[in-house]
C-alpha positions in Angstrom: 180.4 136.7 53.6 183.5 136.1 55.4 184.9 133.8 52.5 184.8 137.0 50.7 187.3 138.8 52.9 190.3 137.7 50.5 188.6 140.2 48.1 188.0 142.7 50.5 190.4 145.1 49.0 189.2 144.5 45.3 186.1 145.1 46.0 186.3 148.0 48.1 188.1 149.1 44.9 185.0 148.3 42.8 182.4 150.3 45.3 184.5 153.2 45.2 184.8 153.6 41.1 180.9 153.3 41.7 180.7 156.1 43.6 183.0 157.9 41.6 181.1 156.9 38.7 177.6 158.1 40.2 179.3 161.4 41.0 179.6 162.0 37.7 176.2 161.3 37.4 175.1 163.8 39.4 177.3 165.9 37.8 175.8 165.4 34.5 172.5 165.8 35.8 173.2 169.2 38.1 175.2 170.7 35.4 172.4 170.3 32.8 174.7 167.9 30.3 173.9 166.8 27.4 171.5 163.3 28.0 174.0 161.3 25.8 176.6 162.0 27.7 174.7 160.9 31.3 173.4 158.1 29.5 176.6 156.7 28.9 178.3 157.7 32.5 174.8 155.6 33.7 175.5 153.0 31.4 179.6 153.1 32.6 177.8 153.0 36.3 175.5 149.9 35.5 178.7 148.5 34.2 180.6 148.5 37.3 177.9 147.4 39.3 177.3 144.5 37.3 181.1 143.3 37.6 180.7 143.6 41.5 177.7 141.5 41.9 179.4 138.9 39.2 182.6 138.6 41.4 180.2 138.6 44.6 177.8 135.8 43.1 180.8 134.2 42.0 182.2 133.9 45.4 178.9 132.8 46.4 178.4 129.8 44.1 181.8 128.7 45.0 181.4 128.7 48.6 177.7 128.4 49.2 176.4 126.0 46.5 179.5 124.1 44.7 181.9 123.8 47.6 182.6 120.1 47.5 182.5 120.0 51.1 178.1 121.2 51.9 176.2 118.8 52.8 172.3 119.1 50.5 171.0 121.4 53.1 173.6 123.8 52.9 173.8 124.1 49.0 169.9 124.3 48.8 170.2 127.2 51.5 173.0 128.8 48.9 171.0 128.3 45.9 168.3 130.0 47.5 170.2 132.9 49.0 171.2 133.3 44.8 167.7 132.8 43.4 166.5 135.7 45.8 169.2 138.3 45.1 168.6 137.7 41.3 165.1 138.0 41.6 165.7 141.5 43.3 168.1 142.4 40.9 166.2 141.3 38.0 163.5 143.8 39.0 
């Protein structure tokens, strides 16, 4: 993932609004909320961690499947790297 390291910082940013985010979660849960409200902070939580994996899987199609420059063996390897982490994600 080093062609990532140009978003290092913004998504550093992103993984720490998560945790924030699931701190309130816990929160919620410990402090006996009400379940609308933790539904939405979970919700707000999903949220976030969808926008990570879109800026990571973006990064990814650029530079492991699309980039101009791969030979077929290095975008197949990419496109497989993607298939598997949406499969898992998809779960």
């Amino acid at each position: 993932m080093g062609h990532i390291a140009s978003q290092k910082d913004a998504l550093i940013r992103r993984v720490r609004k998560i945790t924030g985010q699931l701190r309130a979660v816990e929160r919620a849960l410990t402090a006996d909320a009400d379940c609308a409200k933790t539904m939405h902070l979970v919700a707000a939580a999903r949220g976030a961690i969808n926008g990570l994996l879109d800026q990571i899987v973006d990064e990814h199609v650029r530079e492991h499947v699309a980039h101009p420059d791969l030979d077929a063996e290095s975008r197949r390897s990419g496109a497989d790297q993607l298939i598997t982490a949406i499969r898992r994600y998809s779960k």
